[in-house]
C-alpha positions as CSV (number, residue, x, y, z in Angstrom):
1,X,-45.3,-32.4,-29.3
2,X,-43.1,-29.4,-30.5
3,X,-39.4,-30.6,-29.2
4,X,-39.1,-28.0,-26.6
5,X,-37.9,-28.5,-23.5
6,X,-38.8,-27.6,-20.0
7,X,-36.0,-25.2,-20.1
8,X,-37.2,-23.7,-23.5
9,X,-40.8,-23.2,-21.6
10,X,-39.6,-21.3,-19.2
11,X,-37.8,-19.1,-21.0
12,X,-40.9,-18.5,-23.1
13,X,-43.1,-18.1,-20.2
14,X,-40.5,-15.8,-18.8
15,X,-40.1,-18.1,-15.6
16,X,-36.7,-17.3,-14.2
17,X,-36.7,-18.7,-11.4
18,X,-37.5,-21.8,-13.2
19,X,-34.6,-21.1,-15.4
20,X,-32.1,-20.7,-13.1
21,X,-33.3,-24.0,-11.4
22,X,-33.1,-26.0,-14.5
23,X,-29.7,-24.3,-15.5
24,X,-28.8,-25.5,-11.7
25,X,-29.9,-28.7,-12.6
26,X,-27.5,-28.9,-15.8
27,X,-30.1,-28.0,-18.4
28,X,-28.9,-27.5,-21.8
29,X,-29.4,-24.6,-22.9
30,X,-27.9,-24.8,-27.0
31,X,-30.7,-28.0,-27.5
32,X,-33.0,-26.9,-30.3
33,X,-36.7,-27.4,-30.7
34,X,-38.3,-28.9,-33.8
35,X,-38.4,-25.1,-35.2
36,X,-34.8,-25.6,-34.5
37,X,-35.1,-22.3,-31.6
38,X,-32.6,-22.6,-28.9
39,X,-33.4,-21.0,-25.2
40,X,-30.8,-18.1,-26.5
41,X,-32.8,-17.7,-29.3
42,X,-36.0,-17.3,-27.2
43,X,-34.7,-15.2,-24.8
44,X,-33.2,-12.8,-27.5
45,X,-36.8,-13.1,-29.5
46,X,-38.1,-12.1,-26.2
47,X,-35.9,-9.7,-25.4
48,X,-35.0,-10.5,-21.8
49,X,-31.6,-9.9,-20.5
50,X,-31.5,-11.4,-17.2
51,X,-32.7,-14.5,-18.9
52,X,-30.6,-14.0,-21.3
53,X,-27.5,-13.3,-18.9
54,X,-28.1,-16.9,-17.0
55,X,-28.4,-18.4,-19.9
56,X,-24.4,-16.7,-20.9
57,X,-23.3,-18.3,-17.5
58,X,-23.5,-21.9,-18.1
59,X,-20.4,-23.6,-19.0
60,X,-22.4,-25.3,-22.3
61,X,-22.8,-21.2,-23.5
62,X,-19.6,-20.9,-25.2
């Protein structure tokens, strides 16, 4: 177990409709794996910006 959440896979697997259901679903975006990576963090690594632009929409991005 690696501390990443369902949120975290789908950004790594570069699932966005998964994303923008879990974000629906209040998913935290800013909650760290054990390598303390963030879903920002993967979506930057992965360098995906509509990903990355759902992720910017949730009220916990600021």
């Amino acid at each position: 177990m690696n501390g990443a959440t369902a949120l975290i896979y789908a950004v790594q697997f570069g699932r966005k409709s998964g994303v923008k259901l879990l974000i629906a679903r209040n998913a935290d975006p800013s909650i760290k794996d054990m390598r303390g990576f963030d879903a920002f963090y993967l979506a930057e690594q992965l360098d995906d910006p509509e990903i990355l632009g759902i992720l910017k929409q949730t009220p916990k991005a600021d």
